[in-house]
C-alpha positions in Angstrom: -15.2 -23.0 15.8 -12.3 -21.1 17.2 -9.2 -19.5 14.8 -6.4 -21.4 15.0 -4.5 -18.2 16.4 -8.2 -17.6 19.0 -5.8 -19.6 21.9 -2.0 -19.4 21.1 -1.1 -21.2 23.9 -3.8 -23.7 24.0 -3.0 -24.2 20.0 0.3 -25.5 21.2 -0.9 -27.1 23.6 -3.5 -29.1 22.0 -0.6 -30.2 18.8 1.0 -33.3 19.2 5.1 -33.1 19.5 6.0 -30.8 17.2 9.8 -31.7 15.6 11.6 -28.5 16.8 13.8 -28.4 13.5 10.4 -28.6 11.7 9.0 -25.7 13.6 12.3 -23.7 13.2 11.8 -23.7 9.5 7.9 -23.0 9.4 9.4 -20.2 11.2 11.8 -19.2 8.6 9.8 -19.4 6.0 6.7 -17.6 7.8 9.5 -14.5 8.5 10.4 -14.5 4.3 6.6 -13.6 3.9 6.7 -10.9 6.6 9.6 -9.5 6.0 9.3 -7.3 2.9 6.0 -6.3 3.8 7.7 -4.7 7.0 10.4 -3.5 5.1 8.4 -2.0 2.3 4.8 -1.0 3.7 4.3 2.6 4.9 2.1 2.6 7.6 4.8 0.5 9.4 7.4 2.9 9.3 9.9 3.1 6.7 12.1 5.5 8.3 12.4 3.0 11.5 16.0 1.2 12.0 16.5 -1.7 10.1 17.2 -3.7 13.7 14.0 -2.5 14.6 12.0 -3.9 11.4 13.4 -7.1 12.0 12.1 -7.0 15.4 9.0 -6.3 14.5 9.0 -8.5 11.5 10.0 -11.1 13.9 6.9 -10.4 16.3 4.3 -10.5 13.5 5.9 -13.9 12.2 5.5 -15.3 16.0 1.9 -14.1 15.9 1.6 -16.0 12.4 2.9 -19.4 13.3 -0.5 -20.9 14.5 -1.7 -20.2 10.6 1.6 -21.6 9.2 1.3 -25.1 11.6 -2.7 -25.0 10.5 -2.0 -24.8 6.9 0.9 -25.9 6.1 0.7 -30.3 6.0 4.8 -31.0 5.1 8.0 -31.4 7.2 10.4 -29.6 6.1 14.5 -29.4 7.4 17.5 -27.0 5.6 17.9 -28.4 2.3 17.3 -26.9 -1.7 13.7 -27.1 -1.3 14.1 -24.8 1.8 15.8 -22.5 -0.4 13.2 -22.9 -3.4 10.1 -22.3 -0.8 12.0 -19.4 0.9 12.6 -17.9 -2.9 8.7 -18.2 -3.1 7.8 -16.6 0.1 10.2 -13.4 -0.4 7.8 -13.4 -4.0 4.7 -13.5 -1.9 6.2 -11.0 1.1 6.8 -8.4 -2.1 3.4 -8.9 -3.7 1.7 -8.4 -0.6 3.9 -5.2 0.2 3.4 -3.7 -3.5 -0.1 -3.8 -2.9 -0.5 -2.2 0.4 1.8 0.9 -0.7 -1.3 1.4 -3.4 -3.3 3.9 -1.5 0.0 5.8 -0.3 1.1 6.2 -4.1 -2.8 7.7 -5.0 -2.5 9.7 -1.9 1.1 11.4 -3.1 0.4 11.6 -7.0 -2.7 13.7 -5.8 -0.9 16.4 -4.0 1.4 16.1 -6.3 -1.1 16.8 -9.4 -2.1 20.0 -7.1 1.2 21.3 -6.2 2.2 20.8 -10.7 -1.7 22.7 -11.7 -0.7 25.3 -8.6 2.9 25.8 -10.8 4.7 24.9 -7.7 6.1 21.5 -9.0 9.5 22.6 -8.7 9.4 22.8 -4.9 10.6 18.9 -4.3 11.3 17.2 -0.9 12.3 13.7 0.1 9.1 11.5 1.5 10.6 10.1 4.1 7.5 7.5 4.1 7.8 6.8 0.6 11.9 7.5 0.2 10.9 9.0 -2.9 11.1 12.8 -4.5 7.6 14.5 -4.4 5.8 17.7 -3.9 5.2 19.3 -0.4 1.4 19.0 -0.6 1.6 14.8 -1.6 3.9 14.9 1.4 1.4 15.9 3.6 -1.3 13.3 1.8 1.1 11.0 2.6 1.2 11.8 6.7 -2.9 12.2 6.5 -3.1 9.0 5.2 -1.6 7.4 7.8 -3.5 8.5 10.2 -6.7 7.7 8.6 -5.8 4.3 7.7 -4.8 3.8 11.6 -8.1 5.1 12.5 -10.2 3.0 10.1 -7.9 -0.2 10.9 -6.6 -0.8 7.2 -3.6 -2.6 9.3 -5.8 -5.3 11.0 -7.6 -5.5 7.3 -4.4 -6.1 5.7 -2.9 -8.3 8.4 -6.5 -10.5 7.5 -5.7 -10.5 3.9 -2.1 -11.6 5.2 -3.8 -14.5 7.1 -5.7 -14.8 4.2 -2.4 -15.5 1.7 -1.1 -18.1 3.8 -4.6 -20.1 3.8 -4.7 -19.8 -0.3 -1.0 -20.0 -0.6 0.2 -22.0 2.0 4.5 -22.2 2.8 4.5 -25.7 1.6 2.9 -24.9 -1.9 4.8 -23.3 -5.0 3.5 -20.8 -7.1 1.1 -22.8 -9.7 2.5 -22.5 -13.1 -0.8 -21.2 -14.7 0.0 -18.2 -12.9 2.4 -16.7 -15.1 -0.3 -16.8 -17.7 -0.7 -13.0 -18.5 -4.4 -13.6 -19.3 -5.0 -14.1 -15.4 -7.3 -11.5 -13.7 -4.2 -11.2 -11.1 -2.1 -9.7 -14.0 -5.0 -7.7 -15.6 -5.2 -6.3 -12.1 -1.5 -5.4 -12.2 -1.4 -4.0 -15.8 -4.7 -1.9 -15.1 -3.0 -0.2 -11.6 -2.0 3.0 -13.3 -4.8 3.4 -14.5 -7.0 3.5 -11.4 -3.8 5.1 -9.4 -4.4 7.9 -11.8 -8.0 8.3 -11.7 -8.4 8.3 -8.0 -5.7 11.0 -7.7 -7.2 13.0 -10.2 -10.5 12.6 -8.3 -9.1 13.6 -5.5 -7.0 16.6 -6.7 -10.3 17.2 -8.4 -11.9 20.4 -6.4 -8.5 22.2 -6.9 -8.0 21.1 -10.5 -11.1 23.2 -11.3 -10.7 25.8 -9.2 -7.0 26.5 -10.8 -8.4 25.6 -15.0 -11.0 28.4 -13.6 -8.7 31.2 -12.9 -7.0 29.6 -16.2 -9.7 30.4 -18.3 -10.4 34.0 -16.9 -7.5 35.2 -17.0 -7.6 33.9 -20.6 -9.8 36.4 -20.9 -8.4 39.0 -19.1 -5.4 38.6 -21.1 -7.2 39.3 -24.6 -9.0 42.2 -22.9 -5.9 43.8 -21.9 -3.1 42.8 -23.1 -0.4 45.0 -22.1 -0.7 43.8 -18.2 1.6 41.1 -16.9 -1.3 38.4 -16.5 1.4 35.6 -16.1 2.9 37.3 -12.7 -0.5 38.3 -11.2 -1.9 34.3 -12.2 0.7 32.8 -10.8 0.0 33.4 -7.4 -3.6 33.6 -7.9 -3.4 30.4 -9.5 -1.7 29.3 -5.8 -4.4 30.6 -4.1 -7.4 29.5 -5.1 -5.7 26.0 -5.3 -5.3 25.6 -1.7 -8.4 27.7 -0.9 -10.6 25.2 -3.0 -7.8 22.3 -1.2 -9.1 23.8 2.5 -13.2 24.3 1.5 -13.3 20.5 -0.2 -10.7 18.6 2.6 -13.7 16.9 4.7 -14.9 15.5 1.0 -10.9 14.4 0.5 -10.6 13.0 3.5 -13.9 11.0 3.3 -12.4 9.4 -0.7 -8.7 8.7 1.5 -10.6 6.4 3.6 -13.0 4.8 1.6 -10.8 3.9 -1.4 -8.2 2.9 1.1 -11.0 0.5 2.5 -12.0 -0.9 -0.9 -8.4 -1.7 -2.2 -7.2 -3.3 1.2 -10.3 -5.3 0.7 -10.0 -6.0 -2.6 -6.2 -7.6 -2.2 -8.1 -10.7 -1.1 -9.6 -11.5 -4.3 -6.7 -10.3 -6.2 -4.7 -13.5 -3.7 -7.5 -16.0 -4.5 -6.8 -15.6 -8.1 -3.2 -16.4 -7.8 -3.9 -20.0 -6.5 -5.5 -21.0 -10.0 
């Protein structure tokens, strides 16, 4: 059997008359899903003009509407329920945007644990990806990230787990009140976040982490063997060093963790949706 979306002309085609007031507000409420996660996720350009996210969030939500017709059984026109549904998809739109920024936050707190062990934390520039403040190196995790998740297809994976949300969330169905039960795996998810943000930047950063406690320890030594040289001012930079030497000799091993993590969480947002709809 054929996706609802396998035909999009034929789909419309094959409906019987669709009440255009009807249609306009499956519309609406299709584009209050999209829209944050245009607005907010990365790899779809945050530094783009806000006319163009709208265009674009507009596209996606015309690509969407054979789902939204397929799932969604109720009429609906402009009234307070409108509103109360449209409240609910900007809820969804945010979720579904929080979590696909994931990998992009593991990527930056990475270089960013480098560029603090390397002593060169101070050095702060704006991500334009992330609008945030962060260090040059998680900058450029950042932009290699991209990429990979381009060439890997994390944005048709996440567009499925977007098809996905409308299937076990559909625009005519609230929010069930057993989800706001903090013993849910959805919020044990949440609450356990930092945790794995932190462990899979740490594993990343990991080759120069030991590299830089290495030239910690020995000149440690050094330090107790002679005293009376300035080992702070001659570890410094070779603290720098072997940080990005040991950065360059283990970046095919980095680059293989960026896409396979990024693979497993864009993958895992599924189950994290199907236990919202308890």
């Amino acid at each position: 059997m054929s996706s609802p979306t396998s035909d999009y002309l034929s789909f419309f085609l094959s409906q019987p008359r669709i009440d255009p007031m009807a249609l306009i507000t499956i519309f609406f409420l299709g584009l209050f899903r999209i829209a944050p996660i245009v607005a907010i996720a990365p790899f779809l350009g945050a530094k783009l003009p806000g006319a163009v996210k709208m265009g674009l969030a507009i596209s996606l939500t015309v690509l969407f509407i054979p789902e939204l017709i397929e799932t969604s059984k109720s009429q609906f026109s402009f009234n307070m329920a409108f509103v109360g549904y449209g409240l609910k998809e900007l809820l969804m739109g945010s979720i579904l945007a929080f979590f696909a920024t994931i990998p992009f936050y593991i990527a930056e707190g990475a270089g960013s644990l480098i560029d603090f062990m390397r002593g060169s934390s101070s050095l702060q520039v704006t991500n334009p990806v992330m609008q945030t403040q962060t260090s040059s190196i998680g900058v450029m995790f950042n932009y290699v990230l991209i990429v990979i998740f381009f060439q890997i297809g994390g944005p048709l994976f996440f567009f499925d787990a977007v098809a996905e949300s409308f299937r076990i969330l559909p625009i005519d169905k609230m929010i069930p009140s057993a989800f706001f039960n903090l013993s849910l795996p959805f919020w044990k998810t949440v609450m356990g976040l930092m945790t794995r943000i932190l462990a899979i930047s740490i594993q990343l950063a990991a080759p120069s982490l030991v590299s830089i406690l290495m030239a910690e320890m020995f000149l440690g030594i050094a330090n107790r063997l002679a005293p009376q040289v300035q080992i702070v001012f001659l570890g410094m930079s070779l603290k720098s060093l072997r940080g990005l030497g040991m950065l360059w000799a283990a970046w095919f091993f980095i680059l293989q963790q960026m896409s396979k993590q990024s693979l497993i969480w864009i993958k895992h947002i599924d189950d994290i949706l199907r236990s919202m709809s308890m």
